[in-house]
N, C-alpha and C positions, 0 to 999 in steps of 0.2 A: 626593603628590609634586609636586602643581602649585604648593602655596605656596611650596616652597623656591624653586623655580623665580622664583616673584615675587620671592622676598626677597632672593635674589641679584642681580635686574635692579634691583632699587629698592636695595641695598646698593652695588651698581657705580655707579648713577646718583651716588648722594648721595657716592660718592666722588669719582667725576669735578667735582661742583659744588664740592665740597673744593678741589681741586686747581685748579678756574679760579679762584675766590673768591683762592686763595695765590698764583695767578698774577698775578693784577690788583694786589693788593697789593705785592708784586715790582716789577713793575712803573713802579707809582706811584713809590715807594720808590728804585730806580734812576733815573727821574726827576727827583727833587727831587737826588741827589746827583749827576748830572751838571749840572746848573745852577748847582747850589753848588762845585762844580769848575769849572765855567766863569767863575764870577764870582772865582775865588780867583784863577783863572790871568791872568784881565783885569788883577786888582789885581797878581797881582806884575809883570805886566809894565810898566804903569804906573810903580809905585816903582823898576823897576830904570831906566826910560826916564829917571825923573826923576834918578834915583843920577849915571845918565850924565852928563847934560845939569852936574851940579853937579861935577864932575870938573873943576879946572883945569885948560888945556893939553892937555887931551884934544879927539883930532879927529872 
């Protein structure tokens, strides 16, 4: 009865390493696409600045 006993502890373990392993990757992953989000929102705001500024008679 004791093995199961291990093989549960070591089954739980290597799930839990699972799930941080998919955590960090996540992570990362929401990372790079907040930056890519950031650098898109920089550009549109830019072109729109620029849109502005090319407006004639606008103040």
């Amino acid at each position: 009865m004791s093995w199961m006993l291990v093989a549960a502890v070591l089954l739980a373990t290597a799930g839990l390493l699972v799930l941080g392993v998919l955590a960090i990757r996540l992570w990362l992953d929401v990372r790079a696409l907040a930056k890519g989000v950031d650098t898109a929102a920089r550009a549109l705001a830019s072109a729109a600045e620029e849109l502005a500024d090319a407006v004639p008679g606008r103040v």
